[in-house]
N, C-alpha and C positions, 0 to 999 in steps of 0.2 A: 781523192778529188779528180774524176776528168779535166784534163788539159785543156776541153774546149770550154769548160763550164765555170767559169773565174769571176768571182763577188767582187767588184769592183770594191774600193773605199769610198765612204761616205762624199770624200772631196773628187772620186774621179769626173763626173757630171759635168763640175766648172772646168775641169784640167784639159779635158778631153777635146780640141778645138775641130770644126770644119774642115780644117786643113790639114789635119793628124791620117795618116794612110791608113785604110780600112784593114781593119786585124791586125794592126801596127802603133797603138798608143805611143805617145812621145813625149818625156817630161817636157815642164814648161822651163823654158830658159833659168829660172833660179833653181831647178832643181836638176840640171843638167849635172851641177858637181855632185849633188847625193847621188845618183845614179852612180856616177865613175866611181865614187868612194867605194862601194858596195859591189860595183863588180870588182875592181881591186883585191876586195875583204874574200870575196868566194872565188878567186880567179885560181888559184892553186888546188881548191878541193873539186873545182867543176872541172877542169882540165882532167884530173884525175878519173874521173867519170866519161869522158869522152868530149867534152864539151871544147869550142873553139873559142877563139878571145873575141870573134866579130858574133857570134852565140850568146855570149856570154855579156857583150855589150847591147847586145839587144834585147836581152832579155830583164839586165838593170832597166834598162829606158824603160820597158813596157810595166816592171813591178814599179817603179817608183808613179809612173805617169797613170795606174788605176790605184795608185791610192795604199796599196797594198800591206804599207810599213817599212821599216828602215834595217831590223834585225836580219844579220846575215845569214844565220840560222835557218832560221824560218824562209829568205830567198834562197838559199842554197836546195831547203825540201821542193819550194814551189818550183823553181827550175828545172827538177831531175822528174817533178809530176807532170810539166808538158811535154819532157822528152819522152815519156811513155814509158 
């Protein structure tokens, strides 16, 4: 999958606010702790791959805030597919 080219989740549409920075999704305040959870979860295998922890945090915000899923697995693969 291209990095630029990312299927939102059915829920990202409502999540997604005006005030969210362009090319920047941002969970919504009750999903702020799923995000931290999940970079937590991939934060030793993404590091390992080059990844930083302020990378790594922005990149839970943006998978949790389109919707994407919760499995670290599978954000660990979509992660290492935007970094090219």
């Amino acid at each position: 999958m291209d990095g630029d080219q990312v299927r939102p989740g059915p829920l990202a549409p409502d999540k997604i606010s005006d005030d969210s920075p362009p090319g920047r999704p941002e969970p919504d305040a009750e999903e702020v702790e799923s995000a931290r959870l999940l970079a937590n979860q991939a934060r030793d295998r993404l590091r390992s791959h080059g990844f930083d922890d302020e990378a790594i945090r922005r990149l839970a915000d943006a998978y949790v805030a389109l919707d994407l899923g919760e499995d670290t697995d599978d954000f660990i693969a979509w992660a290492r597919e935007r970094r090219g």
